[in-house]
LORO-389000 format. One record per residue (C-alpha): x, y, z; residue number from 0. Coordinates in Angstrom, 3 decimals, padded with zeros to 6 digits. Layout:
REM residues N
      east     north        up  rodo
         X         Y         Z   NUM
...
REM end
This chain:
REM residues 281
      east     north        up  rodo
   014.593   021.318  -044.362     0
   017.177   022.333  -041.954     1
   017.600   025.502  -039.947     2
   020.996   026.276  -038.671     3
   022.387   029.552  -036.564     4
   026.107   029.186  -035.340     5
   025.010   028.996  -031.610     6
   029.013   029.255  -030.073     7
   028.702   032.850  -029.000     8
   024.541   033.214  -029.716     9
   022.717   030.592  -028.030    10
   020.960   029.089  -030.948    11
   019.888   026.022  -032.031    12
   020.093   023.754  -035.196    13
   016.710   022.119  -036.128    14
   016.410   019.361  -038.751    15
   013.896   016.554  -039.623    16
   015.831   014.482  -037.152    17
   017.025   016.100  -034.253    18
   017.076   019.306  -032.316    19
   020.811   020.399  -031.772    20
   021.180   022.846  -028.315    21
   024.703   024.269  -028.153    22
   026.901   024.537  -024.959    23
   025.973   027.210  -022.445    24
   028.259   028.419  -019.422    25
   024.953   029.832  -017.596    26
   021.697   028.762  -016.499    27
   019.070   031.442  -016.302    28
   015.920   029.982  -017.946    29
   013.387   026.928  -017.110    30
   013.298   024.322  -019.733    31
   015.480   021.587  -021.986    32
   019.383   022.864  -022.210    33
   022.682   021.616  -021.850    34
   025.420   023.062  -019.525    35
   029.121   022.111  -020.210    36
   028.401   019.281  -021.535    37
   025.193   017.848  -019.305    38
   021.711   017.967  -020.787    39
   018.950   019.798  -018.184    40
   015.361   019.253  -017.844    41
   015.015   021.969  -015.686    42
   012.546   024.553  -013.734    43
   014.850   027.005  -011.903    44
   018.427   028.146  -012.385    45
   020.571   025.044  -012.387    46
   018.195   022.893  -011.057    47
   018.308   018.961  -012.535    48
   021.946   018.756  -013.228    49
   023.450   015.134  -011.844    50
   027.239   013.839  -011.152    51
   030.718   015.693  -012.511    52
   029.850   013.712  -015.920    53
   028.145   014.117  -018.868    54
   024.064   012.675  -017.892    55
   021.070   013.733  -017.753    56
   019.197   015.289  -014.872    57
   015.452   015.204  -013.503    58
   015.126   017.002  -010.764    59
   012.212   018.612  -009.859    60
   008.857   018.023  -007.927    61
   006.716   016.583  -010.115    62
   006.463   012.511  -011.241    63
   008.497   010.952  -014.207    64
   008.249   008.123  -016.392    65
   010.442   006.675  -018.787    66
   008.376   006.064  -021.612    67
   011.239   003.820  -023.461    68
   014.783   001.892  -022.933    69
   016.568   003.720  -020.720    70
   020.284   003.021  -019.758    71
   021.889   004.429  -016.968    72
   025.486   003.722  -017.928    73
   027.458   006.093  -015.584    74
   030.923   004.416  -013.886    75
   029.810   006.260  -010.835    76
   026.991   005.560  -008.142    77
   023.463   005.722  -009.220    78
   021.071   006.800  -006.161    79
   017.284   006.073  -005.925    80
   015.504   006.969  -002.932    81
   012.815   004.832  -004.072    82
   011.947   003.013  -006.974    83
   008.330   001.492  -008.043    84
   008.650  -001.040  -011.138    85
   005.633  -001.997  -012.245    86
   006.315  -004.523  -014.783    87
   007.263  -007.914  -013.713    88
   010.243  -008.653  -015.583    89
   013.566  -006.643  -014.409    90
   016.839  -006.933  -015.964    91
   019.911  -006.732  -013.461    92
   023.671  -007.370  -014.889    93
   022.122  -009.213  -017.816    94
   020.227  -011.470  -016.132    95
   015.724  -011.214  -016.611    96
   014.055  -011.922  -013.534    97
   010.472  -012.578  -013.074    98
   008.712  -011.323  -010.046    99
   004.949  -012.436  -008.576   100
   002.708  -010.101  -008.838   101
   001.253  -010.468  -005.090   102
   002.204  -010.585  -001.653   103
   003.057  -014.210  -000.405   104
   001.644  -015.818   002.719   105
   003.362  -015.132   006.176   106
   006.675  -017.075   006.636   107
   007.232  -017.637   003.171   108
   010.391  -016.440   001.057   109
   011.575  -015.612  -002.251   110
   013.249  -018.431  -004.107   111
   014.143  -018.839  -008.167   112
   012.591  -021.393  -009.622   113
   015.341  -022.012  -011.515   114
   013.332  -020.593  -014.866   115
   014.322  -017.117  -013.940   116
   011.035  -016.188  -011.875   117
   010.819  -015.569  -008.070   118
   008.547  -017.604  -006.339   119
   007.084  -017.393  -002.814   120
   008.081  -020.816  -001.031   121
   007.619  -022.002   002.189   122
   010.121  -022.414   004.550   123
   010.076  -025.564   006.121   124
   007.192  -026.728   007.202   125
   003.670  -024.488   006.529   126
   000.722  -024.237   008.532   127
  -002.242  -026.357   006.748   128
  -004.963  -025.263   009.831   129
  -005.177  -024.397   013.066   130
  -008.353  -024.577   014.979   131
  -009.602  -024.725   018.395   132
  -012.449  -025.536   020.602   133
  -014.409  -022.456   021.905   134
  -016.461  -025.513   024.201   135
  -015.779  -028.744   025.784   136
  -015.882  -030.799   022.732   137
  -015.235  -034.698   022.694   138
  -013.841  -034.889   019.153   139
  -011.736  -032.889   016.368   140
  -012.518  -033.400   013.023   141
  -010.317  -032.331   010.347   142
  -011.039  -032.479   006.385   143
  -009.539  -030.842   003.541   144
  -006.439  -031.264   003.870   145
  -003.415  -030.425   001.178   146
  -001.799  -033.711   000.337   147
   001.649  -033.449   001.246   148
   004.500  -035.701   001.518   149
   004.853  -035.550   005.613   150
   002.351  -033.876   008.238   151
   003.133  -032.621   011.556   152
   000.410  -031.886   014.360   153
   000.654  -029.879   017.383   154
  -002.318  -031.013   019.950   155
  -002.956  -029.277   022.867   156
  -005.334  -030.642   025.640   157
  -006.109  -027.647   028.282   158
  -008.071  -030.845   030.249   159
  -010.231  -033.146   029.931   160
  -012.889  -035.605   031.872   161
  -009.703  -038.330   031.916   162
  -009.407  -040.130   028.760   163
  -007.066  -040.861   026.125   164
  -006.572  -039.712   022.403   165
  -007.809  -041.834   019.648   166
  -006.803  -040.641   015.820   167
  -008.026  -042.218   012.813   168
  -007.423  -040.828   009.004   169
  -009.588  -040.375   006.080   170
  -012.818  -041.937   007.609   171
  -011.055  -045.305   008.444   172
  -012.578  -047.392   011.428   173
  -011.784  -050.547   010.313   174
  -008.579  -052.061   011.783   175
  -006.144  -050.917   010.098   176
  -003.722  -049.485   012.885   177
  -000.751  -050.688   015.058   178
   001.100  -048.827   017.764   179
   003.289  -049.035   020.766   180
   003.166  -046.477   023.364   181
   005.551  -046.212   026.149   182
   004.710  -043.587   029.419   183
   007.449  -042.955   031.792   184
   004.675  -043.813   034.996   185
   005.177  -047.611   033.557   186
   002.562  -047.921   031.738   187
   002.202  -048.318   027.802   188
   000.988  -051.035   025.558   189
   000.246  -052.290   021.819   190
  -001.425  -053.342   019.405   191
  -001.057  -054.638   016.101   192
  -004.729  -054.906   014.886   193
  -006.449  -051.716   016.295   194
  -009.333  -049.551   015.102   195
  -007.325  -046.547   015.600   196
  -003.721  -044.986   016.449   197
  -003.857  -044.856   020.794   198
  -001.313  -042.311   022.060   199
  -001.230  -043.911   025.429   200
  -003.158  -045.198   028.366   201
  -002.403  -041.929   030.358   202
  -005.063  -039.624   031.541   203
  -005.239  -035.869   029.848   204
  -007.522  -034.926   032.931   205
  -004.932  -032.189   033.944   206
  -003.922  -031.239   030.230   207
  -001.660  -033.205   027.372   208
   000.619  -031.436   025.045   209
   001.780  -033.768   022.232   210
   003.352  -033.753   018.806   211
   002.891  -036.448   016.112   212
   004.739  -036.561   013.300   213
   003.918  -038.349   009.773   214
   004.883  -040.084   006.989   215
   002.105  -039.645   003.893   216
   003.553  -040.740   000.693   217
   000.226  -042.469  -000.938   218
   001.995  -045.812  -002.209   219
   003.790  -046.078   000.958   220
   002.404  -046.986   005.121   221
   002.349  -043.963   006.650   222
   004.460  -043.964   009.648   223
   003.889  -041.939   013.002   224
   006.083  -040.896   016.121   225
   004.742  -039.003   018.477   226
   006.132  -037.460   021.894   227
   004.378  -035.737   024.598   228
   003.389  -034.814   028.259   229
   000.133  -035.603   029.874   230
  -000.774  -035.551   033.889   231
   000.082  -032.241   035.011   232
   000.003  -030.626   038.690   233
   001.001  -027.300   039.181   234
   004.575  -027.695   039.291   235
   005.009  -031.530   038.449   236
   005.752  -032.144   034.673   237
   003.746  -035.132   034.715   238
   004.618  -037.984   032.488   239
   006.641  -038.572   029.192   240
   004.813  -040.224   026.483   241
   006.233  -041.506   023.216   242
   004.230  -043.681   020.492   243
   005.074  -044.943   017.413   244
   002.562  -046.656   014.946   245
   001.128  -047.365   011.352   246
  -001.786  -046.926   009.593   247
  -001.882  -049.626   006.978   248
  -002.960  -047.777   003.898   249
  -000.660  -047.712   000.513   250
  -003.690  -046.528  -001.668   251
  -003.815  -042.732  -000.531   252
  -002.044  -039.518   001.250   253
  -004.510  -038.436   004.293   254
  -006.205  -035.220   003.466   255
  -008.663  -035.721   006.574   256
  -008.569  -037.074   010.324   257
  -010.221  -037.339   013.513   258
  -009.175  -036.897   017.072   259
  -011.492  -038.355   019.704   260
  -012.045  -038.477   023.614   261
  -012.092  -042.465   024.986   262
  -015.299  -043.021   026.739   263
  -017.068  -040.399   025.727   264
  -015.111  -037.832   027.821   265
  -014.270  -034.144   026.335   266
  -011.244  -031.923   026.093   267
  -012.305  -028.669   027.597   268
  -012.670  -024.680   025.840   269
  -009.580  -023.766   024.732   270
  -008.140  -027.228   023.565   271
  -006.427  -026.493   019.844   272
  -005.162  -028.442   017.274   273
  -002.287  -027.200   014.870   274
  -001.255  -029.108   011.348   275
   001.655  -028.520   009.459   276
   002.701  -029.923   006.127   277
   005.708  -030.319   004.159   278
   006.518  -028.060   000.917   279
   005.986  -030.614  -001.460   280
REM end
């Protein structure tokens, strides 16, 4: 059934089973759904909702909107939106889908395509694994449950101690299974190709160590370590330069725990921390 008035000079509309037809007007006096030389109003008050110098549509007004179906926007001229919430996670920019996550990644990650069209949080670099520290004087760190990873990177930090030296040993291995070969800038140093653990030096942390080991932890592989560090501090005085490198002689597994350890039953004092990093992959 159709319903037609001429609405040139009138202001009527056409009705039909398919559409609802609302003529040109050259004025805007009424709230509602009109069109205005040649632009289509949703409107409230007198001209309100009308966009651009084109033909469009216009929502403007104080109350929420959602677009219920496909929408294009397909204007030559610039599109503003003060803000913009899209709660789906699939977009579509210049013809290219884009999945996003659906939750806030961890600090000092980034965005990064996966190459399948979805955004991904990924670390940057190296990622912090665990950080602890000692709220007492404590003789030993033990760490377990660690990620495996393909390298690890640790960050120890001796406030003091009763005057011994750092052991580390990984994944509950005593046996011996180590080598190393430590050189301190006092002179001292030493190796040894059949120990019972990795020995950063024979330099006393009495007065505070700082020291970062870096290693290899590819499971079919040894893993390698280099480490570098200071140790013997006095006020002003730097103390010493210590570098070690060393193997632990394991190609059956990545290390996922490990223990640091006073020599001769000294302790590293309150505040001594311990910082592990790991490799993306």
């Amino acid at each position: 059934m159709l319903i037609h008035r001429d609405l040139r000079d009138k202001k009527g509309i056409s009705i039909s089973n398919s559409a609802i037809i609302i003529n040109n007007q050259t004025t805007s006096t009424a709230t509602g759904l009109g069109f205005l030389y040649n632009r289509l109003y949703i409107a409230t008050t007198t001209n309100n909702g009308i966009i651009g110098n084109t033909d469009g549509i216009a929502i403007n007004t104080s109350t929420s909107h959602t677009w219920a179906a496909s929408t294009t926007f397909d204007n030559t001229g610039t599109t503003t939106i003060r803000k913009l919430a899209v709660n789906n996670s699939n977009t579509n920019i210049n013809g290219l889908n884009v999945n996003w996550p659906s939750a806030q990644g961890a600090s000092s990650t980034v965005l990064k395509n996966n190459g399948s069209g979805s955004m991904v949080w990924d670390p940057e670099g190296w990622q912090e694994l665990i950080s602890t520290s000692t709220p007492i004087a404590t003789s030993t760190f033990n760490i377990s449950g660690l990620p495996a990873v393909k390298e690890l990177k640790i960050i120890l930090n001796i406030v003091s101690s009763g005057g011994g030296q750092n052991e580390l040993t990984f994944n509950g291995d005593n046996g011996s299974n180590y080598g190393y070969r430590s050189t301190v800038t006092n002179g001292t140093g030493g190796q040894n190709a059949k120990a019972t653990t990795f020995y950063e030096a024979a330099v006393s942390t009495s007065t505070g160590g700082y020291y970062v080991i870096q290693i290899t932890n590819e499971a079919s592989r040894h893993k390698r370590i280099i480490m570098s560090g200071a140790a013997s501090f006095s006020g002003s005085d730097p103390g010493v330069n210590v570098t070690s490198n060393g193997v632990w002689d394991n190609t059956a597994a990545q290390i996922t725990s490990m223990r640091f350890r006073q020599t001769l039953s000294n302790t590293m004092a309150a505040g001594s921390s311990v910082r592990i990093y790991g490799s993306k992959d």
